[in-house]
C-alpha positions in Angstrom: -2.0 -37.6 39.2 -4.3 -34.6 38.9 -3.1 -31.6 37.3 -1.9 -29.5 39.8 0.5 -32.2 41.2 1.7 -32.6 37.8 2.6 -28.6 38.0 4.1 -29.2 41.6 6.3 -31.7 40.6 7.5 -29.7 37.1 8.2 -26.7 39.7 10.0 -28.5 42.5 12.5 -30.3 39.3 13.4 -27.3 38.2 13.9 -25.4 41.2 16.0 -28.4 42.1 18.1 -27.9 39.2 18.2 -24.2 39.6 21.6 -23.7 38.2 20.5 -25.5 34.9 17.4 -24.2 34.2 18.6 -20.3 34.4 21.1 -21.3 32.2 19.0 -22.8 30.0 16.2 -20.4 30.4 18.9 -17.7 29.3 19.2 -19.8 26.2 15.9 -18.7 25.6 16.3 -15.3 26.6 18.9 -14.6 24.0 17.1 -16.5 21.2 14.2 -14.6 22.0 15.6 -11.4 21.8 17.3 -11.9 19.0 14.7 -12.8 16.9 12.1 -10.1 18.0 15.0 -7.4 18.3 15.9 -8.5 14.7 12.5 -8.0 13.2 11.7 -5.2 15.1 14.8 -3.6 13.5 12.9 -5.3 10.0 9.6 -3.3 11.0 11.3 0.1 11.8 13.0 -0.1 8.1 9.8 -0.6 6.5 8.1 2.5 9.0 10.8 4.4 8.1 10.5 4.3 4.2 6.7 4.2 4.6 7.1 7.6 6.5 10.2 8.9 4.3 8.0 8.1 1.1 5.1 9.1 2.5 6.3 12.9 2.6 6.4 13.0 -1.1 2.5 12.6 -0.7 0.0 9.6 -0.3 0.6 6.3 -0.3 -3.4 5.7 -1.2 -3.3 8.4 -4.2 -2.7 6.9 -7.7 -1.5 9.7 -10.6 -2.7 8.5 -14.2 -1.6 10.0 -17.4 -2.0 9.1 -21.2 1.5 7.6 -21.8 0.9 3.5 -21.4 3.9 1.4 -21.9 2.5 -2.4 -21.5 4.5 -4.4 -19.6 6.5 -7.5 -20.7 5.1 -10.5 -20.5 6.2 -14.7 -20.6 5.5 -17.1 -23.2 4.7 -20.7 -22.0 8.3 -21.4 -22.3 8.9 -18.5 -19.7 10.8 -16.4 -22.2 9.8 -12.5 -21.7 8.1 -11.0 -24.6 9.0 -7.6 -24.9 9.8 -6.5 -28.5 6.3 -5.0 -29.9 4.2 -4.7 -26.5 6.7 -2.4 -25.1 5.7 0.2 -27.6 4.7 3.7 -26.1 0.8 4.1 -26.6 -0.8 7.3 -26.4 -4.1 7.4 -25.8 -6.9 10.0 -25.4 -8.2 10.6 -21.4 -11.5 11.9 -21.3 -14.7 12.2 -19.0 -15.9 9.0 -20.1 -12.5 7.5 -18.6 -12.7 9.4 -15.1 -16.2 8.1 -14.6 -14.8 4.9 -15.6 -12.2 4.8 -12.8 -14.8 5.8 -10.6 -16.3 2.7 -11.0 -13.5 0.8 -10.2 -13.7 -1.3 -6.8 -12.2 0.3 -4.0 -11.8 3.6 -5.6 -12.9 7.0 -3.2 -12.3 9.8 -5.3 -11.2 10.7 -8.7 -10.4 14.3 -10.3 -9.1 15.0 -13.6 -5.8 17.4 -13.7 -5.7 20.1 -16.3 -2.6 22.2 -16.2 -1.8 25.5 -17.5 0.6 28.4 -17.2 -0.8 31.3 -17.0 0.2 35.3 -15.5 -1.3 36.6 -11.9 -1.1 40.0 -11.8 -2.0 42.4 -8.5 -1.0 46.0 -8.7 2.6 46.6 -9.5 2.8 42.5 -9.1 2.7 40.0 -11.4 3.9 35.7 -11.1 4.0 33.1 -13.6 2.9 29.9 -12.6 0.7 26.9 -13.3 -3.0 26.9 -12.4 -4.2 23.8 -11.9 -8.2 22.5 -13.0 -9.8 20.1 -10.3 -12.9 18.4 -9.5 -14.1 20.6 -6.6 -15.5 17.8 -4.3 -12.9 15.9 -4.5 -10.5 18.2 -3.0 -10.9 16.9 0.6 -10.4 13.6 -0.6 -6.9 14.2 -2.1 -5.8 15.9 1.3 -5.8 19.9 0.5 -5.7 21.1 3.7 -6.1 24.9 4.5 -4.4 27.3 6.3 -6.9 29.9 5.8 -10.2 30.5 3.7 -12.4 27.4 2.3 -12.0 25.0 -0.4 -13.3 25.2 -3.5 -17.9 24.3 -4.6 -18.9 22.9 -7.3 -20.6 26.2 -8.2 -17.6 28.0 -8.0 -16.5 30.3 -11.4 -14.1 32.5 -10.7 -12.9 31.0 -7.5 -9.1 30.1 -6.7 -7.5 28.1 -4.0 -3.8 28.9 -3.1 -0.5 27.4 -2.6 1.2 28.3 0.3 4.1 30.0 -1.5 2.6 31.6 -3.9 3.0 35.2 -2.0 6.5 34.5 -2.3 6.3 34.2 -6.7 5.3 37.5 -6.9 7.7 40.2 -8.0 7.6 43.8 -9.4 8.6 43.9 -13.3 9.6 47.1 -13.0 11.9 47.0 -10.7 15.9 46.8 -11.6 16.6 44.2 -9.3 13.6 42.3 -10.1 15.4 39.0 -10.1 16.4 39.5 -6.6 12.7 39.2 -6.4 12.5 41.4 -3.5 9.4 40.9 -1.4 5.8 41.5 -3.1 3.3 42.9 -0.9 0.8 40.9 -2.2 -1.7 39.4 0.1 -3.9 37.1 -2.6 -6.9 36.6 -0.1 -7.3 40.4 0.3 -6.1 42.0 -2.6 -7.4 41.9 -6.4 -6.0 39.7 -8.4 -6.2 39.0 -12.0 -5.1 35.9 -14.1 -4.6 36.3 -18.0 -2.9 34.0 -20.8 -0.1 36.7 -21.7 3.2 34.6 -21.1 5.1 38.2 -21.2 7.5 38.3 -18.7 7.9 42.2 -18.0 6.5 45.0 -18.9 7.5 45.5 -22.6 6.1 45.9 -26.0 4.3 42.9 -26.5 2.5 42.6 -22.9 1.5 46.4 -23.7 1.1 46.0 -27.7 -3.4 46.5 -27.5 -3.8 43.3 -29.9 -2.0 41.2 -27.2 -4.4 42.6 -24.6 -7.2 42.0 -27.2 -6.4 38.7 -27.2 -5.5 37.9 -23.9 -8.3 39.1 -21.7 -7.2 39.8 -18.0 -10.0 38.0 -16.1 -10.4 39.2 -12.3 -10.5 36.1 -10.2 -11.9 35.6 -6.4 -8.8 33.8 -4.0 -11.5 31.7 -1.4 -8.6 29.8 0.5 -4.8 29.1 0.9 -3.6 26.0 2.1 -1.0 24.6 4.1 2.7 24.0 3.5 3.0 20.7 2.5 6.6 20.3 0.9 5.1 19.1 -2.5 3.5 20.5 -6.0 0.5 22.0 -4.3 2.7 24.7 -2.3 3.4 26.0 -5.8 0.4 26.0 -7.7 -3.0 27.4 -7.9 -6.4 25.7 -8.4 -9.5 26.5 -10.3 -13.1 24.3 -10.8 -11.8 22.3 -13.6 -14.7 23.1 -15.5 -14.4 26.4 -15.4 -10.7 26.6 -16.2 -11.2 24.5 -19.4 -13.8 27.5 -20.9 -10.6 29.8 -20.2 -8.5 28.0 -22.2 -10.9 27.1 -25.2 -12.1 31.2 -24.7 -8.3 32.2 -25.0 -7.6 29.7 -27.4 -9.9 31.3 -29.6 -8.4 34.5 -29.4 -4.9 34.4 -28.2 -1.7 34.3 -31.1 -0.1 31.5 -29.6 -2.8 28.5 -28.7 -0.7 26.4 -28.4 1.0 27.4 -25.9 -1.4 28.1 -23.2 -2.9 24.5 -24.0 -1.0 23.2 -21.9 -2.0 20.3 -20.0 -4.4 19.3 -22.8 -4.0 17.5 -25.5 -3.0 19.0 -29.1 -6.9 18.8 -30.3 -7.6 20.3 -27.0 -9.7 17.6 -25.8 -9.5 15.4 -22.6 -6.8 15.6 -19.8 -3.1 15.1 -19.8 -3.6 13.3 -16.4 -5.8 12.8 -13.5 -5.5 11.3 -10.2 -7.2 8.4 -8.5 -7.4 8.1 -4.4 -8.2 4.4 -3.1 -9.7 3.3 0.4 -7.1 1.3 1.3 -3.6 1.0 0.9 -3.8 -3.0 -0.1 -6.1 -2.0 -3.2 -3.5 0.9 -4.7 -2.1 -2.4 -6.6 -5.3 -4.0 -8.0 -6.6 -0.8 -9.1 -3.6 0.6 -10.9 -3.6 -2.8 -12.7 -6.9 -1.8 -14.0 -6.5 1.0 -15.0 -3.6 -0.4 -16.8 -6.0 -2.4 -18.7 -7.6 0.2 -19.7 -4.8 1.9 -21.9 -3.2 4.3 -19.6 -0.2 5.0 -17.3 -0.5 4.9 -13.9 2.0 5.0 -11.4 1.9 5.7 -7.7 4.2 6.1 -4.2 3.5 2.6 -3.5 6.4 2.0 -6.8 8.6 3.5 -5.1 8.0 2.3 -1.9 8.1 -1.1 -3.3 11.3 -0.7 -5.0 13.0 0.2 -2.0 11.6 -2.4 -0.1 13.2 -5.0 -2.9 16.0 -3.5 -2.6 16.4 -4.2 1.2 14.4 -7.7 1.0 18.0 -9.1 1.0 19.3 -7.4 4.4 15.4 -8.2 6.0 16.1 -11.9 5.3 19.4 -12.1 6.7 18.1 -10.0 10.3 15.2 -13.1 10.4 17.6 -15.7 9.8 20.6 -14.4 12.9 16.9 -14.1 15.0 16.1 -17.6 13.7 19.5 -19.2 14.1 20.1 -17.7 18.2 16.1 -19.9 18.3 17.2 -22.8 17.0 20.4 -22.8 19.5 18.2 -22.2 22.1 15.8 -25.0 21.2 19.1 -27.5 21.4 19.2 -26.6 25.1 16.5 -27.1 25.7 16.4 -30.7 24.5 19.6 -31.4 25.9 18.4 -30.5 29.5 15.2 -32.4 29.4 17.3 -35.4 28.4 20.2 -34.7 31.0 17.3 -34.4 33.3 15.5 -37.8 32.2 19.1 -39.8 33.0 19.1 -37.9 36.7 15.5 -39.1 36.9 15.5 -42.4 35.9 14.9 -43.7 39.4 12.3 -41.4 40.0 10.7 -42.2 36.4 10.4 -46.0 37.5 8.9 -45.5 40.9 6.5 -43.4 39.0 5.5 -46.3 36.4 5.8 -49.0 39.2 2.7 -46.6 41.6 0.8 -47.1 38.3 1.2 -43.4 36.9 0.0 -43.3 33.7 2.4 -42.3 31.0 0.4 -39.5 29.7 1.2 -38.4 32.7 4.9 -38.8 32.4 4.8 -36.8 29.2 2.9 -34.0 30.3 5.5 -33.9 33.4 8.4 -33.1 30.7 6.4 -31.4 28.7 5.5 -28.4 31.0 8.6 -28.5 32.7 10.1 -27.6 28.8 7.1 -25.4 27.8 8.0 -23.4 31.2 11.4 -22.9 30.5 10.5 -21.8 26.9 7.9 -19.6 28.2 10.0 -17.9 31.0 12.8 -17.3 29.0 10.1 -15.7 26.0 8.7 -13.4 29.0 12.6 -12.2 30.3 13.6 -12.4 26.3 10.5 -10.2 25.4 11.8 -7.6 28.5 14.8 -7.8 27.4 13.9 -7.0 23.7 11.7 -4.1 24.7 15.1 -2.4 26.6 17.2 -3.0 23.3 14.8 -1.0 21.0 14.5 1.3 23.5 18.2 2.1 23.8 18.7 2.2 20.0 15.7 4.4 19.5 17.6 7.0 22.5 21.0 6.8 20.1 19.1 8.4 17.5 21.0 6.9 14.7 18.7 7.1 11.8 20.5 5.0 8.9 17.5 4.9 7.3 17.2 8.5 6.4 17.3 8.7 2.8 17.2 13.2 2.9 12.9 13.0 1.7 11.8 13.5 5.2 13.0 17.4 6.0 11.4 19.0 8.5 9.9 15.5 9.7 10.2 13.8 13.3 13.2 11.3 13.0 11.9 7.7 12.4 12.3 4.9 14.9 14.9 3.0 14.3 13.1 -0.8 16.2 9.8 -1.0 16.4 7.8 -3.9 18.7 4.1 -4.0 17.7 1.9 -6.0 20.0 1.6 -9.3 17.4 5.4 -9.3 17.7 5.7 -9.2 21.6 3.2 -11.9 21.5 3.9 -13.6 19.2 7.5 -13.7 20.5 6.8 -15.4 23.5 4.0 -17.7 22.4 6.8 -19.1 19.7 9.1 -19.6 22.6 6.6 -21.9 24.9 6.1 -24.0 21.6 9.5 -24.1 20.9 9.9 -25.6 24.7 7.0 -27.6 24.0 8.4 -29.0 20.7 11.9 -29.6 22.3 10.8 -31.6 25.1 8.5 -34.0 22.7 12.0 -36.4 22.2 12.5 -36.5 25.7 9.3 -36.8 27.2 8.8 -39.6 24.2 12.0 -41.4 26.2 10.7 -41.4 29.5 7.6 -42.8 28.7 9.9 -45.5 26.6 11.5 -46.3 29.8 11.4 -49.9 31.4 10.2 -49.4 35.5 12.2 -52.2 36.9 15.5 -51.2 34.8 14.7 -47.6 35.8 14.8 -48.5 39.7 17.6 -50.9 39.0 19.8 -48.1 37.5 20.4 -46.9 40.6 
């Protein structure tokens, strides 16, 4: 037989049997949907913490600091060694260490982080917050995005890039209500503005003492952009060419009372960084390259802990959504088999007049074969369908249990997801499990003897 009669016939037997084969093919359905409708709901868990997480800031930015703890680690027994290596280390982070993580594999962008507090003063107006020193080209990299203005050059001196709510941390010292902070007319990329290391909260004694003011030169600064609200530190803060920000501090440090103080972000010998940050390519290498830098003496931690964490914690509930998905298959594979083999005892004359016209029994096993592969295959395509209406319909309810309160302001996750691979994959797996059920059966017909066959009935 050639192969389109061998389709014919596969057609006309289950068309024959119509009654059987839906029911069987509905078998399929519900196996199939319960296994992509169950991993889909798997998929949209891990979307949603990836989007939930990803709020907080990148997934692809790494934030390194001084403070290394070393990890435990097994002995060739597999006992966990923790006693001396879990001792806090300290260690110095300097130039030589950025340029270090730079040449890291995989690494895009790397800025050191120097922190200070320092006083902004415009008018009447004055705010105490933290300036913070950056590598100006890398500030693209690490996703400041602006609302108006520019980023900071490399050239830059003076310059300052804005927070978004930083208008709103000005306030009038001399007013009686000031901690009502009523609203500061204060527009920072039009107005003058001037940044000093006087940690004097009003206007008193020691803010107005002329030492103090000796000490604590008011330096007139240049606002060149403001960026957008982004829920995070950067709303907050204002930033300065790193390099320029650390003459400040050893200038003031000279001078000022209180050095210490205003160091902050430094270390106590005022040299190197507190932290820095590190922005990989891709999201698979955050792991390899925090390990190195690891290595290398320092902490480093990034979103992907957390994200990782949660995802542990969930691993449990993931595993049991496979295994109802792989169970509702594994039914539906057993109904298969048990209608090719109901169909082979219904077919036993027909199987012997086959053998006895001299059909090969290839042939005879690629007749069973497709007729299981199409049931599998039909009932992955109506199972699929069937899928895509279910995530659907719980993506309408709108019933986010996933929402862990990080994602304000943020569209509302889905809660099933079906990427392509999965509606593929979905009903490929369903043809081969048809294929796979009918291999007993198919194996029986070609076992059959012709002359018993006709003589069965």
């Amino acid at each position: 037989m050639n192969s389109f009669d061998i389709i014919g016939m596969a057609f006309k037997s289950l068309w024959r049997r119509k009654v059987r084969t839906i029911l069987t093919v509905l078998g399929v359905v519900v196996g199939t949907a319960s296994i992509v409708v169950m991993l889909s709901l798997s998929i949209g868990m891990n979307e949603s913490f990836e989007q939930q997480v990803g709020m907080m800031g990148s997934l692809n930015i790494i934030n390194v600091d001084t403070y290394y703890r070393p990890e435990a680690s097994e002995n060739s027994s597999g006992e966990v060694v923790s006693v001396r290596s879990s001792r806090q280390q300290n260690n110095t982070l300097d130039d030589k260490d950025i340029e270090a993580f730079a040449a890291i594999e995989g690494v895009e962008a790397v800025t050191p982080m120097l922190t200070t507090y320092i006083k902004f003063e415009s008018g009447k107006y004055m705010a105490h917050m933290q300036i913070i020193g950056i590598n100006a080209k890398s500030m693209e990299a690490f996703g400041f995005n602006l609302e108006e203005g520019r980023l900071l050059e490399a050239n830059d001196t003076n310059a300052v890039v804005f927070g978004s709510q930083i208008k709103d941390m000005f306030y009038n010292p001399k007013s009686r209500n000031w901690y009502a902070r009523e609203e500061a007319k204060v527009d920072v990329m039009k107005d003058k503005v001037t940044i000093s290391f006087d940690t004097g909260y009003s206007d008193n004694a020691q803010s107005g003492n002329k030492s103090n003011r000796l000490r604590n030169k008011e330096q007139e600064i240049n606002a060149v952009g403001l960026l957008k609200q982004g829920q995070n530190e950067k709303d907050y803060s204002a930033y300065m060419n790193v390099d320029f920000l650390k003459k400040l501090i050893k200038s003031n440090s000279r001078t000022s009372t209180t050095p210490g103080r205003i160091s902050y972000g430094m270390n106590n010998n005022t040299q190197g960084y507190e932290r820095a940050m590190v922005k990989v390519t891709k999201l698979e290498d955050v792991e390899r390259v925090q390990k190195a830098i690891k290595e290398m003496g320092f902490g480093a931690y990034s979103l992907n802990d957390i994200l990782k964490q949660m995802l542990d914690a969930t691993k449990t509930i993931r595993t049991i959504l496979s295994a109802i998905g792989g169970v509702a298959f594994l039914i539906a594979a057993i109904g298969i088999t048990n209608t090719m083999v109901m169909s082979i005892y219904e077919r036993t004359r027909e199987i012997g007049i086959m053998k006895v016209l001299g059909c090969v029994l290839s042939d005879i096993r690629k007749l069973f074969l497709l007729e299981s592969a199409m049931i599998g295959f039909l009932g992955g395509i109506a199972g699929l369908a069937f899928s895509y209406l279910t995530s659907m319909l719980l993506n309408k309810a709108g019933i986010n249990f996933l929402d862990i309160g990080w994602s304000s302001g943020a569209p509302p996750s889905k809660i099933s997801i079906i990427p392509v691979w999965l509606a593929l994959a979905g009903v490929v797996f369903a043809a081969v499990v048809g294929i796979i059920s009918g291999a007993y059966p198919s194996a029986r017909a070609m076992r059959l003897s012709p002359l018993e066959a006709i003589r069965n009935e």
